[in-house]
C-alpha positions in Angstrom: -10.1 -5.7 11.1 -9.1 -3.4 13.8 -6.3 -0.2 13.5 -3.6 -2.0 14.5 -3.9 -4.8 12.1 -5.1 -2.0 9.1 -1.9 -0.2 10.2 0.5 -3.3 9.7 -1.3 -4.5 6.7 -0.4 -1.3 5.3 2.8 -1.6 5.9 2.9 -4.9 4.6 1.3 -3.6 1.4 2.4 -0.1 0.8 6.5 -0.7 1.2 9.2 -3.0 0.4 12.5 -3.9 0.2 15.5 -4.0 -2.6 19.1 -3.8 -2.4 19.2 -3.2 1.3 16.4 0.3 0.8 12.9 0.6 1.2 10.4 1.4 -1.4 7.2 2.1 -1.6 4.3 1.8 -3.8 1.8 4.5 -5.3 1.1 6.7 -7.8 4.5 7.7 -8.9 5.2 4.0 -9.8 3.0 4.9 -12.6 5.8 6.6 -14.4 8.0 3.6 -14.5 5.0 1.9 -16.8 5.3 5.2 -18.8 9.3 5.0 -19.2 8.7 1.1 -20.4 6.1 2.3 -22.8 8.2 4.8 -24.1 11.0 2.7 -24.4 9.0 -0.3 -26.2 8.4 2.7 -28.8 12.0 4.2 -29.1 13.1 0.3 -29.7 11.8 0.5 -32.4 13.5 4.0 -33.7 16.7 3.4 -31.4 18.6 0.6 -32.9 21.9 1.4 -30.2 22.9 -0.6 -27.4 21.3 0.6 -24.1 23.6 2.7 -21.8 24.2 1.7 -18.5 22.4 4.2 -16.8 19.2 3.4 -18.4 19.9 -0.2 -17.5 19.6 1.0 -14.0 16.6 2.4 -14.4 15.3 -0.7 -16.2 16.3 -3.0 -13.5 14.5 -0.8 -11.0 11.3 -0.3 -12.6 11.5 -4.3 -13.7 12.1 -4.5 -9.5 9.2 -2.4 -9.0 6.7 -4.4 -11.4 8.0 -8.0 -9.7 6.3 -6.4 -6.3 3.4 -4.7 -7.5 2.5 -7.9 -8.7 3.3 -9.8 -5.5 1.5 -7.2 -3.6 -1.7 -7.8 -5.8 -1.8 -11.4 -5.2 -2.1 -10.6 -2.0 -4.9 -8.5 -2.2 -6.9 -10.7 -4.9 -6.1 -13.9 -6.3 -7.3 -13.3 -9.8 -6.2 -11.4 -13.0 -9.5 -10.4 -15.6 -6.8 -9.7 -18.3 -5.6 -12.1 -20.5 -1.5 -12.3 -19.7 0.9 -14.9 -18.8 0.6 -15.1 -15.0 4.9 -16.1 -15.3 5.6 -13.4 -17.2 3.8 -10.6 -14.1 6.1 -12.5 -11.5 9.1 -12.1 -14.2 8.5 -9.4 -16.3 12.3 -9.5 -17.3 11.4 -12.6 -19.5 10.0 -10.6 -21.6 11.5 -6.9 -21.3 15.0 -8.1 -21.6 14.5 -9.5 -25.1 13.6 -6.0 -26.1 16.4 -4.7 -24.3 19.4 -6.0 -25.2 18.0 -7.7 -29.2 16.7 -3.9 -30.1 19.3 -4.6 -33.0 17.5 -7.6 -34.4 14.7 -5.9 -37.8 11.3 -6.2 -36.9 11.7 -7.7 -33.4 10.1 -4.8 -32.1 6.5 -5.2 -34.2 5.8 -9.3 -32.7 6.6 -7.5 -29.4 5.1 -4.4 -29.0 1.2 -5.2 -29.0 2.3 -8.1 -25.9 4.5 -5.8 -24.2 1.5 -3.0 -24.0 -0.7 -5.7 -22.8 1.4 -6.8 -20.2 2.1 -3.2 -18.8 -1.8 -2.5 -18.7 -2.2 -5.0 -16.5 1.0 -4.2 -14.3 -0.9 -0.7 -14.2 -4.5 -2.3 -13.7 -2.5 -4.0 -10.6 -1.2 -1.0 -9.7 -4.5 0.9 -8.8 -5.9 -1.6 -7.5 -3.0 -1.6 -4.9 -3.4 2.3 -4.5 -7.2 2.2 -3.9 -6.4 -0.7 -1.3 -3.9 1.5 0.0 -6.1 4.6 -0.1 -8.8 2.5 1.6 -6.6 1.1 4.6 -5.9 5.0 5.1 -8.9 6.8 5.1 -9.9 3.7 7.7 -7.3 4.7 10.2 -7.2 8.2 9.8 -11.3 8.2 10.3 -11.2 6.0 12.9 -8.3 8.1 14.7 -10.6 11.4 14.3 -13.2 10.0 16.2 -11.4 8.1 18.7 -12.2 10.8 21.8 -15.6 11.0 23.0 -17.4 13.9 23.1 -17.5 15.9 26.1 -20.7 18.2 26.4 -19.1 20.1 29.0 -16.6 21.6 26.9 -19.3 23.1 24.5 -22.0 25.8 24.9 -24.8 26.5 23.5 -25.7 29.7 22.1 -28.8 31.2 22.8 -30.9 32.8 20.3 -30.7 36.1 19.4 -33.7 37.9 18.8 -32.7 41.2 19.2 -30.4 41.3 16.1 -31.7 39.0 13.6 -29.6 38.1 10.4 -29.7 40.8 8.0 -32.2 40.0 5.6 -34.3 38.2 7.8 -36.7 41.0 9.5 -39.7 42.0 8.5 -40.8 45.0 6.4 -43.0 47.3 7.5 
């Protein structure tokens, strides 16, 4: 693969689209599995309706997981985790049960051990998108480095010096 199809395939990987405003994917996505997994846990405290505000930041992060895992598939083709291959592609299938029946007793203990599972492997996905990523970039910006030839005319060589030798390094007399 040369630069210019590295640089495009990181573009194709690294960003995307929703509502109209480009995204992008990396580590900070990793805090959008933290808020979920924090919120699996306060379901089970928090017995209130959701507020609107979190719901916006539930459909983004739900947004966010639907292209990390389109993203990963086209990286790699296979999952080592055990999870629903539907439920990575629509991860609201199972989120939005917790979200809106958090008022239903002991919902939250059938689906708190499946909805950790599934956000492990939405982070699993996740780095292996930001290695990829990582990878395409350190590729580039090596290659780009080394791009100009060296000219030997614009070097010179120092001659030895003899006469003042590194402190240290005479002899004693």
């Amino acid at each position: 693969m040369n630069d210019s199809q590295k640089m495009e395939k990181l573009e194709e990987i690294k960003y995307y689209l929703f509502n109209d405003q480009q995204y992008s994917i990396g580590r900070h996505n990793l805090h959008g599995i933290e808020w979920l997994r924090n919120f699996l846990l306060d379901t089970n405290f928090n017995r209130n309706f959701v507020k609107p505000d979190t719901l916006l930041i539930y459909v983004e992060i739900i947004n966010n997981l639907k292209n990390v895992t389109l993203k990963y598939y086209e990286i790699r083709d296979d999952m080592y985790m055990k999870v629903d291959t539907e439920l990575l592609f629509n991860p609201e299938n199972f989120f939005n049960e917790i979200v809106f029946n958090r008022y239903k007793e002991d919902y939250w203990f059938g689906k708190y051990k499946e909805g950790t599972e599934l956000l492990d492997a939405f982070e699993y996905m996740l780095y292996v998108i930001i290695n990829y990523i990582d990878q395409l970039e350190f590729d580039i910006n090596s290659s780009e480095a080394y791009q100009e030839p060296l000219d030997k005319n614009n070097y010179v060589e120092l001659a030895e010096d003899n006469e003042n030798p590194i402190l240290g390094s005479e002899e004693i007399v």
